[in-house]
Backbone as XML, in Angstrom:
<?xml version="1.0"?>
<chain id="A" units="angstrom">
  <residue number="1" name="UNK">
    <atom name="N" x="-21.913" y="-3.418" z="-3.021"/>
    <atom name="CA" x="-20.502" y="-3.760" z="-3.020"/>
    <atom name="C" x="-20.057" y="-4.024" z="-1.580"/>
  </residue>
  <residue number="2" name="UNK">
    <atom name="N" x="-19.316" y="-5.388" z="-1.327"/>
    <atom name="CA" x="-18.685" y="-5.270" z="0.017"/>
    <atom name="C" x="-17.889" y="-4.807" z="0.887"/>
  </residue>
  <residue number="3" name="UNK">
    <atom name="N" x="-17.353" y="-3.770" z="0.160"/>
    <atom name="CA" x="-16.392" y="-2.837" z="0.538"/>
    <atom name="C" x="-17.221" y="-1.784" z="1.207"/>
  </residue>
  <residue number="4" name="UNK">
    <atom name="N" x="-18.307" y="-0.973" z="0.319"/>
    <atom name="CA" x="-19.487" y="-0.416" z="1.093"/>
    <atom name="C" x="-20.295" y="-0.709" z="2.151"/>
  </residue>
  <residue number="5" name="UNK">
    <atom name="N" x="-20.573" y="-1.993" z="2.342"/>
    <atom name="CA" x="-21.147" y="-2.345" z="3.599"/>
    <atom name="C" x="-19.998" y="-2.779" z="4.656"/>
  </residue>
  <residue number="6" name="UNK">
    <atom name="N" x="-19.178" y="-2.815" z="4.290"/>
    <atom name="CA" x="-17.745" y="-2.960" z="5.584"/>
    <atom name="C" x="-16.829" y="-2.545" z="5.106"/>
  </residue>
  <residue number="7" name="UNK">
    <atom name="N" x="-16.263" y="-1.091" z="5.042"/>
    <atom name="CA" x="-15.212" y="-0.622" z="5.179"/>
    <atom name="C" x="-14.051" y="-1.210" z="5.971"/>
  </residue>
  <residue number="8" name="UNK">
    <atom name="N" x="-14.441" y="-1.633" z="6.963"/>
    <atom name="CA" x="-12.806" y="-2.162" z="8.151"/>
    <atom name="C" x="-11.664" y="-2.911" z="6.818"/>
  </residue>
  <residue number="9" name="UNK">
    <atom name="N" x="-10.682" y="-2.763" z="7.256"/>
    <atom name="CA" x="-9.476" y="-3.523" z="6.378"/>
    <atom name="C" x="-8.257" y="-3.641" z="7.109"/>
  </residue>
  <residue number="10" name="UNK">
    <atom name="N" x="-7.258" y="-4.267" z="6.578"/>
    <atom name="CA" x="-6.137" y="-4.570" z="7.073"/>
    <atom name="C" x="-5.497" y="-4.742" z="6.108"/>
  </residue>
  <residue number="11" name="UNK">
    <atom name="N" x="-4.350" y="-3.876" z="6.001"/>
    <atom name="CA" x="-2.640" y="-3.791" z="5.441"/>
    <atom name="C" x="-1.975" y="-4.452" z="5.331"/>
  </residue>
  <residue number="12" name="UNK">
    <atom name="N" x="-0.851" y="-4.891" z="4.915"/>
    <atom name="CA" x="0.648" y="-5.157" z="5.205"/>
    <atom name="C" x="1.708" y="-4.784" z="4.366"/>
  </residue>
  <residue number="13" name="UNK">
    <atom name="N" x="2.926" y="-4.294" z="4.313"/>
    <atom name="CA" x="3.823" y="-3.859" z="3.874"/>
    <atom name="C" x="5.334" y="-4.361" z="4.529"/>
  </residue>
  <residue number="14" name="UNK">
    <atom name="N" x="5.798" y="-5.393" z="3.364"/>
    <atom name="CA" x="7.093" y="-6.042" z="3.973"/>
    <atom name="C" x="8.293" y="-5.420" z="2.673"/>
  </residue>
  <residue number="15" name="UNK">
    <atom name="N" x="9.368" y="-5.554" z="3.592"/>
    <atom name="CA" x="10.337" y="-5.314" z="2.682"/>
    <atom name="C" x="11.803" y="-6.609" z="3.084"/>
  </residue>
  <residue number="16" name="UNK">
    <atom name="N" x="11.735" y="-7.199" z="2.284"/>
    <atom name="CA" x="13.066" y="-8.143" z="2.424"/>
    <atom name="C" x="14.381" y="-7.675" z="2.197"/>
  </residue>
  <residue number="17" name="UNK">
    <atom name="N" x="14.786" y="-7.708" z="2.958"/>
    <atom name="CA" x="16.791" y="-7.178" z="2.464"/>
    <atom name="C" x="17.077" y="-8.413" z="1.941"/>
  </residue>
  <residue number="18" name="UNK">
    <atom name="N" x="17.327" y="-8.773" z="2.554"/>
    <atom name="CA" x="18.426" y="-10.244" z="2.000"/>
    <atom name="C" x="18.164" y="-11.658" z="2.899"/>
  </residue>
  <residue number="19" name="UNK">
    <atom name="N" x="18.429" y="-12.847" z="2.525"/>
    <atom name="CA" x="18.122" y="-14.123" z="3.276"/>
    <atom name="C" x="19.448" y="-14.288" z="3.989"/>
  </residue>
  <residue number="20" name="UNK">
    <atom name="N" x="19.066" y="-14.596" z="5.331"/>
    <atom name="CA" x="20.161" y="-14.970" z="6.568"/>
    <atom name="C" x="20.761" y="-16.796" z="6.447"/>
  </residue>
  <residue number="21" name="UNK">
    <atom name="N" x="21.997" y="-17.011" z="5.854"/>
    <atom name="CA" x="22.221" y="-18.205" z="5.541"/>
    <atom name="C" x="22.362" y="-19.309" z="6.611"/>
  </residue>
  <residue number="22" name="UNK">
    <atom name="N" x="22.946" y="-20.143" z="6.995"/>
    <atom name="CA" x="22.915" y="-20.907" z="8.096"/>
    <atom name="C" x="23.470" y="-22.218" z="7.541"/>
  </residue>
  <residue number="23" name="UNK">
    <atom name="N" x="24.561" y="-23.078" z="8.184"/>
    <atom name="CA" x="24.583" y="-24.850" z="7.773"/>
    <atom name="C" x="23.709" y="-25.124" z="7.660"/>
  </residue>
  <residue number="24" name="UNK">
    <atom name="N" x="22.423" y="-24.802" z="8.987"/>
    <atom name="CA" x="21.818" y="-25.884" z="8.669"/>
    <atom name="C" x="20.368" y="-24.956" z="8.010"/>
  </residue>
  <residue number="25" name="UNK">
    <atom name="N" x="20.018" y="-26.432" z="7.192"/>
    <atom name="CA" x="19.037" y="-25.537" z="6.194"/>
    <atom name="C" x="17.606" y="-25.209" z="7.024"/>
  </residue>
  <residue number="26" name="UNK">
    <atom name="N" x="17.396" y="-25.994" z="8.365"/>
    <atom name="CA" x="15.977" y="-25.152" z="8.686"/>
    <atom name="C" x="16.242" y="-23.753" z="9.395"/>
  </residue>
  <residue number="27" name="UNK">
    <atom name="N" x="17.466" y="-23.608" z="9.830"/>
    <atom name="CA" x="17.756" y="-22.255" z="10.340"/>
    <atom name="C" x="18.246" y="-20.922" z="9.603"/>
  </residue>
  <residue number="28" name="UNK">
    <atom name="N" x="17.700" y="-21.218" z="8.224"/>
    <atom name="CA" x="18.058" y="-20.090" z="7.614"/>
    <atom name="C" x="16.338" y="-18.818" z="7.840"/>
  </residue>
  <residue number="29" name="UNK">
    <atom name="N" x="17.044" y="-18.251" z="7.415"/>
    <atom name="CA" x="16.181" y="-16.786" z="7.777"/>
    <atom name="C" x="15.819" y="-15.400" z="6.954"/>
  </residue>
  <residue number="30" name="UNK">
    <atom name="N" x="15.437" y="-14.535" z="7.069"/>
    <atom name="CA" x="15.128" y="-13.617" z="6.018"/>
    <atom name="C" x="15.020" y="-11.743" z="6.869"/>
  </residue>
  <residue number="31" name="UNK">
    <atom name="N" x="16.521" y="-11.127" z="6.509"/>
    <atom name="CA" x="16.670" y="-9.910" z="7.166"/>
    <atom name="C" x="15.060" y="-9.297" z="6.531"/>
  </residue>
  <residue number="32" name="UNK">
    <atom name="N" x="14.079" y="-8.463" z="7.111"/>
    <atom name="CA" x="13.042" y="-7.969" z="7.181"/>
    <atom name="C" x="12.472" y="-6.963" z="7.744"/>
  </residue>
  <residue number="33" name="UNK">
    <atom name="N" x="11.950" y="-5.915" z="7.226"/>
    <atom name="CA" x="10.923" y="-4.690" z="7.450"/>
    <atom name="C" x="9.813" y="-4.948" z="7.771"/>
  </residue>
  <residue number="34" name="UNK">
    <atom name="N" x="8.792" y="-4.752" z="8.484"/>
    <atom name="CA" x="7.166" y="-5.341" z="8.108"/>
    <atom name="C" x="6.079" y="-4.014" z="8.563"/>
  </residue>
  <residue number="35" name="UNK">
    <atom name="N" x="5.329" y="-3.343" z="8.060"/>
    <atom name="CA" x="3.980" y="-3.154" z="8.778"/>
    <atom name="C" x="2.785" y="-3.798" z="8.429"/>
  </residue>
  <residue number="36" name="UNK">
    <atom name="N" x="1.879" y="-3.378" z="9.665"/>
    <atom name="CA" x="0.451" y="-4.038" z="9.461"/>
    <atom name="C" x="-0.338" y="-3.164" z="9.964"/>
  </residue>
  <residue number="37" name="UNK">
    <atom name="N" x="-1.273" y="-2.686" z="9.482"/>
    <atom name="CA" x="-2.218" y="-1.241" z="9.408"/>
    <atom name="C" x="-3.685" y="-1.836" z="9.234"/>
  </residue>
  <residue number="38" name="UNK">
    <atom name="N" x="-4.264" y="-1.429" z="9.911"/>
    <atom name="CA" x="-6.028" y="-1.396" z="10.440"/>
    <atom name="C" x="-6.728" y="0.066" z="10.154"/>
  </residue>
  <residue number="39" name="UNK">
    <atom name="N" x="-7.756" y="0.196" z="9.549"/>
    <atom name="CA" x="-8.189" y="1.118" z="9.384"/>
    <atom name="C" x="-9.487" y="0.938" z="8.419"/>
  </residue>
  <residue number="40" name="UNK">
    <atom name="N" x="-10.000" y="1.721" z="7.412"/>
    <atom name="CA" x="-11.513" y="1.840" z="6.978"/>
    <atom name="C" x="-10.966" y="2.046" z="5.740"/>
  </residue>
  <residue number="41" name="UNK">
    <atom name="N" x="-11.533" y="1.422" z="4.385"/>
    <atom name="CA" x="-11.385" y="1.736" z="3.209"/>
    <atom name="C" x="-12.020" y="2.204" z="2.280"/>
  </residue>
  <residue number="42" name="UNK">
    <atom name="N" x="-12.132" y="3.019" z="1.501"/>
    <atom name="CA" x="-13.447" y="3.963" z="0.693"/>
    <atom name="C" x="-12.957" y="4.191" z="-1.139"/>
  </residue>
  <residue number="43" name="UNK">
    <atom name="N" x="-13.761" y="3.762" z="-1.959"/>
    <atom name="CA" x="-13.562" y="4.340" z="-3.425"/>
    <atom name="C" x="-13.546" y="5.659" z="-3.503"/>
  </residue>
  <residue number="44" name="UNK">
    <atom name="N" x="-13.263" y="6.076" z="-4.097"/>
    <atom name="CA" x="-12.559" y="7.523" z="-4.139"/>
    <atom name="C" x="-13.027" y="7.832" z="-5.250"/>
  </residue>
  <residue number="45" name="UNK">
    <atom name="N" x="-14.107" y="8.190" z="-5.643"/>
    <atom name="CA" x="-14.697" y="8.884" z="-6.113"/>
    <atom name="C" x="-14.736" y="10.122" z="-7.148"/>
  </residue>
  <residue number="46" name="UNK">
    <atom name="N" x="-14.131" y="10.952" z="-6.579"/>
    <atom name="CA" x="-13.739" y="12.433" z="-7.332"/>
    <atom name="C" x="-12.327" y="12.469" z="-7.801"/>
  </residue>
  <residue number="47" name="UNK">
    <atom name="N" x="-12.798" y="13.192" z="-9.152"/>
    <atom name="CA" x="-11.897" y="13.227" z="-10.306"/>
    <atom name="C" x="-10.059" y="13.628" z="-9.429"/>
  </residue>
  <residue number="48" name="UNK">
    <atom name="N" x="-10.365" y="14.635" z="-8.650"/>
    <atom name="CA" x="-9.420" y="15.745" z="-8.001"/>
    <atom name="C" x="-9.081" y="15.059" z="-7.153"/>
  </residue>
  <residue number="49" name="UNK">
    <atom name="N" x="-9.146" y="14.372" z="-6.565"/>
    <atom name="CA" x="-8.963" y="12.847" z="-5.057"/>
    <atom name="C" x="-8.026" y="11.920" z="-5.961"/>
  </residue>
  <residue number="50" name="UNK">
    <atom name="N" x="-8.772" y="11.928" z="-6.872"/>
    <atom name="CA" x="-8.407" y="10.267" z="-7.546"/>
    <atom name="C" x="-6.662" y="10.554" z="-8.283"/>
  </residue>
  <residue number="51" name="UNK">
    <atom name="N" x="-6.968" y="12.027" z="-9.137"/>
    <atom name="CA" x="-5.635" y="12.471" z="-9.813"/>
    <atom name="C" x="-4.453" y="12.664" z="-8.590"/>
  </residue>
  <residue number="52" name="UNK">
    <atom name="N" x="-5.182" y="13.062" z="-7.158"/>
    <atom name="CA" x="-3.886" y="13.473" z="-6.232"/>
    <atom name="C" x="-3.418" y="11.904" z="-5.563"/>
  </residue>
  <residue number="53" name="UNK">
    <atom name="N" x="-4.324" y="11.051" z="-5.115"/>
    <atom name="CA" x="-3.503" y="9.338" z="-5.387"/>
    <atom name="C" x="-2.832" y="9.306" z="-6.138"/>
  </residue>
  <residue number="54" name="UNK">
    <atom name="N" x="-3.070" y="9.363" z="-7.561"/>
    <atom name="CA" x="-2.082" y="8.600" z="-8.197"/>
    <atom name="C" x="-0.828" y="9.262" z="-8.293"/>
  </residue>
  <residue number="55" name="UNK">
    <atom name="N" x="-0.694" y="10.822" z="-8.067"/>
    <atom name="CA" x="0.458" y="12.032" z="-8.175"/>
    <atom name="C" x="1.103" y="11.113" z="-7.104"/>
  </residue>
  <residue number="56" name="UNK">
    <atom name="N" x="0.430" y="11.012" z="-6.164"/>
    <atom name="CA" x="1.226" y="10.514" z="-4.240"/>
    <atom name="C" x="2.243" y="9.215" z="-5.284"/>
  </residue>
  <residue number="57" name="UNK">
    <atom name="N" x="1.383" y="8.533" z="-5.834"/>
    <atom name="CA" x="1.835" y="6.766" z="-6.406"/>
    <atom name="C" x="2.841" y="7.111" z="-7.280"/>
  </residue>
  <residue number="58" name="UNK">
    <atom name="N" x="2.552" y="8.053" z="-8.136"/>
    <atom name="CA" x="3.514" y="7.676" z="-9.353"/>
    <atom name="C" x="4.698" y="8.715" z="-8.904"/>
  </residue>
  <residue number="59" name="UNK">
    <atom name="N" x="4.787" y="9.760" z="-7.773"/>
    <atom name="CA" x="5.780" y="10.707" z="-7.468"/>
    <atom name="C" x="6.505" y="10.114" z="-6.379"/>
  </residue>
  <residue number="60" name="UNK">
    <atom name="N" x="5.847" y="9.049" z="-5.660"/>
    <atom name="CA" x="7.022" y="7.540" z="-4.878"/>
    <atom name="C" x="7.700" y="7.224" z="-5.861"/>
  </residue>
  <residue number="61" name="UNK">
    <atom name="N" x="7.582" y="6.805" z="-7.018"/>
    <atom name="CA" x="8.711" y="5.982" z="-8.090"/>
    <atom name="C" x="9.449" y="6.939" z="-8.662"/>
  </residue>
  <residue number="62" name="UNK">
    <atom name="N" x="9.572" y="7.834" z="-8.398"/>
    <atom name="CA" x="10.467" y="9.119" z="-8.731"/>
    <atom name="C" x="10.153" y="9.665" z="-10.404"/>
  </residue>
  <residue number="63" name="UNK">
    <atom name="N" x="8.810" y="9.662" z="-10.900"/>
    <atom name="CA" x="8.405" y="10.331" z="-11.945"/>
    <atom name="C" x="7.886" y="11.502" z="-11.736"/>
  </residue>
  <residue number="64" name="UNK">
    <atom name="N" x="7.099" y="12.393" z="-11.162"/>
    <atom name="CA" x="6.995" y="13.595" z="-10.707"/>
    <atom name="C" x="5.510" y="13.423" z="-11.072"/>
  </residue>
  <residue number="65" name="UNK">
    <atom name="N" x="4.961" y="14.950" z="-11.316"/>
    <atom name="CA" x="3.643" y="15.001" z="-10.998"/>
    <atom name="C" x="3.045" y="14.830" z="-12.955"/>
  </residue>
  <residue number="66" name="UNK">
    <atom name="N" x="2.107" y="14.143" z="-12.997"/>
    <atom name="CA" x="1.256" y="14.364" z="-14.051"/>
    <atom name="C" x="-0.334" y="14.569" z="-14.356"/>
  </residue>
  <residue number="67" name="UNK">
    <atom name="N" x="-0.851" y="14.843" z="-15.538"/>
    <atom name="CA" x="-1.783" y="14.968" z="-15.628"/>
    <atom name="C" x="-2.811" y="13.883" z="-16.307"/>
  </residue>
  <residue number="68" name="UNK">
    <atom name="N" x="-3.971" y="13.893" z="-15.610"/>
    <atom name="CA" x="-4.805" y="12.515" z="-16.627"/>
    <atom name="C" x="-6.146" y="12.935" z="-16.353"/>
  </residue>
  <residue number="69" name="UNK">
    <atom name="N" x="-6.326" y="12.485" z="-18.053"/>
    <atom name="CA" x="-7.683" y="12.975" z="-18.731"/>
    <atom name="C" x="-9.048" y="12.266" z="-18.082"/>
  </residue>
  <residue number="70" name="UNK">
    <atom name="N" x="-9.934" y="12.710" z="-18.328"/>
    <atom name="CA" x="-11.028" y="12.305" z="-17.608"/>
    <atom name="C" x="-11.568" y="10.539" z="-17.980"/>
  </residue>
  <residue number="71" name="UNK">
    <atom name="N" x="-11.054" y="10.132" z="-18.978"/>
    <atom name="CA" x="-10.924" y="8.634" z="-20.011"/>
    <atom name="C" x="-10.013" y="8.082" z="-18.263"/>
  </residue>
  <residue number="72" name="UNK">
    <atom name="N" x="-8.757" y="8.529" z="-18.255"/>
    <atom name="CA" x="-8.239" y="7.872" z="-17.467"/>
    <atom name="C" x="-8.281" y="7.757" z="-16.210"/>
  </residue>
  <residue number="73" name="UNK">
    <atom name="N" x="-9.366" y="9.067" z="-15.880"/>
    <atom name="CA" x="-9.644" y="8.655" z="-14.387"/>
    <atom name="C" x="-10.813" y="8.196" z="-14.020"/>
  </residue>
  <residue number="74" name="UNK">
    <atom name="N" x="-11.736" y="7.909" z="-14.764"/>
    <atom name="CA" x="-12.982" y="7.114" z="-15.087"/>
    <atom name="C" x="-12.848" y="5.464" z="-15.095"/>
  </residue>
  <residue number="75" name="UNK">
    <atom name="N" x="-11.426" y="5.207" z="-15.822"/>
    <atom name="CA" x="-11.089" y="3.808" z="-16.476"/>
    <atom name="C" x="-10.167" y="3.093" z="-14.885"/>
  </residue>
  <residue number="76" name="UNK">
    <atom name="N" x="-9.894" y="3.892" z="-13.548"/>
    <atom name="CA" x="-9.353" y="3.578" z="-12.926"/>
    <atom name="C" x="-9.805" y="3.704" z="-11.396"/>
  </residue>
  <residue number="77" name="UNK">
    <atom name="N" x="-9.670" y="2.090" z="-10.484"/>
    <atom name="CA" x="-10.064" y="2.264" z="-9.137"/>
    <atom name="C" x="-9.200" y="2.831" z="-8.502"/>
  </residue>
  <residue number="78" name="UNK">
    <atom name="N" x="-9.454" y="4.019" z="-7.721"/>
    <atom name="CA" x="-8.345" y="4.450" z="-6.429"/>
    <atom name="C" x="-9.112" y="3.852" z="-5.330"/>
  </residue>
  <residue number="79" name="UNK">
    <atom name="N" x="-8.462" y="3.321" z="-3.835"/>
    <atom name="CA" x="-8.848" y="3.266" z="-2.816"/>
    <atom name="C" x="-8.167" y="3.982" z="-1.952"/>
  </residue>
  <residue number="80" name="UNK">
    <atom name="N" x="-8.514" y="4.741" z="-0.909"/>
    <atom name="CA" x="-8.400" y="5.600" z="-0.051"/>
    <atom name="C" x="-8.140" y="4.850" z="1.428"/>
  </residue>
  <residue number="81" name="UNK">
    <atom name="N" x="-7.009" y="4.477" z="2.175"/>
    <atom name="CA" x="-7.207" y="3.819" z="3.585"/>
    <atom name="C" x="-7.112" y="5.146" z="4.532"/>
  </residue>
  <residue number="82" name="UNK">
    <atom name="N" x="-7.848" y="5.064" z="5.295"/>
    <atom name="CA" x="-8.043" y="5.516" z="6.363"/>
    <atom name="C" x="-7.338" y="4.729" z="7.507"/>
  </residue>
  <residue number="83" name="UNK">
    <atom name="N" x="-6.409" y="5.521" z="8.165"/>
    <atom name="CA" x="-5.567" y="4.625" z="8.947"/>
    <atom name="C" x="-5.690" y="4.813" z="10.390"/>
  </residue>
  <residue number="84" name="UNK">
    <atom name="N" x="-6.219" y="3.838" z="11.493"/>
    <atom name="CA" x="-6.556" y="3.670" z="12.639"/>
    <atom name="C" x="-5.312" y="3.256" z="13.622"/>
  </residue>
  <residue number="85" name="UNK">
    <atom name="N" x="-4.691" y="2.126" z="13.194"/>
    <atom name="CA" x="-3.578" y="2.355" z="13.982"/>
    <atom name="C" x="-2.767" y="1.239" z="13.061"/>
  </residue>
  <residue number="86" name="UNK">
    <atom name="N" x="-1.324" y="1.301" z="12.953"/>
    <atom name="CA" x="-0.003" y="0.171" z="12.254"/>
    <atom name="C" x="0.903" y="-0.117" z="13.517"/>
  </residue>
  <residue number="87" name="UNK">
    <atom name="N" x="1.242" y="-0.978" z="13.700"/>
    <atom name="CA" x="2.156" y="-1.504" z="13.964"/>
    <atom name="C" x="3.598" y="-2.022" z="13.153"/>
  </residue>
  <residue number="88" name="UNK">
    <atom name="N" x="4.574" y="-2.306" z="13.587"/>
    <atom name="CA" x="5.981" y="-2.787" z="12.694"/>
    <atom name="C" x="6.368" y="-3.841" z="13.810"/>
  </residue>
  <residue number="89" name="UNK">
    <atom name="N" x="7.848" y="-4.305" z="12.779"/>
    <atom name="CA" x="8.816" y="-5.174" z="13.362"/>
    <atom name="C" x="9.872" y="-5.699" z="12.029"/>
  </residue>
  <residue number="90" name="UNK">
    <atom name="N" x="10.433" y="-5.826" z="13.010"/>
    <atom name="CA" x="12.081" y="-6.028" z="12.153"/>
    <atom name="C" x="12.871" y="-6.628" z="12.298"/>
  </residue>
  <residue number="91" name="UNK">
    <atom name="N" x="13.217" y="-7.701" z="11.577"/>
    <atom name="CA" x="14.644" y="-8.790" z="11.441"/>
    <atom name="C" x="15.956" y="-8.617" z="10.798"/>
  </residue>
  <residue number="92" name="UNK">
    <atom name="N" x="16.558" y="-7.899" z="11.907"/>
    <atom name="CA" x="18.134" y="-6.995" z="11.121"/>
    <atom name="C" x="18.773" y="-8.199" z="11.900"/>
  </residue>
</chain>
């Protein structure tokens, strides 16, 4: 797998507020969040790894913590980033 023979990866994570209007139409624009993250990526393997990802994932969307059967953590890829260094920037 190529993920196994080269771990290295790269991120990004944008968030758009809203588009910046303008007369004229090439000067319109887009208020913006951004990161970009470098680091090493790994399958995740174990049952107990894999259930605490998805707790992290599904307890961001404000559902809380659950439980899943071994069907469902068998039937599903987690990836793990290892994070080396991110950078940001922002269009307020």
């Amino acid at each position: 797998m190529m993920l196994e023979k080269n771990p290295q990866c790269c991120f990004e994570v944008d968030l758009y507020e809203s588009v910046i209007r303008c007369e004229k139409a090439c000067a319109w624009g887009v208020k913006y969040k951004s990161v970009i993250g470098f680091g090493r990526a790994y399958i995740v393997s174990e049952n107990k790894e894999k259930q605490q990802g998805l707790n992290y994932i599904i307890c961001h969307y404000g559902s809380g913590m659950h439980e899943f059967s071994d069907e469902d953590l068998i039937n599903v890829c987690v990836i793990r980033i290892d994070i080396d260094s991110m950078t940001g920037k922002k269009n307020e």
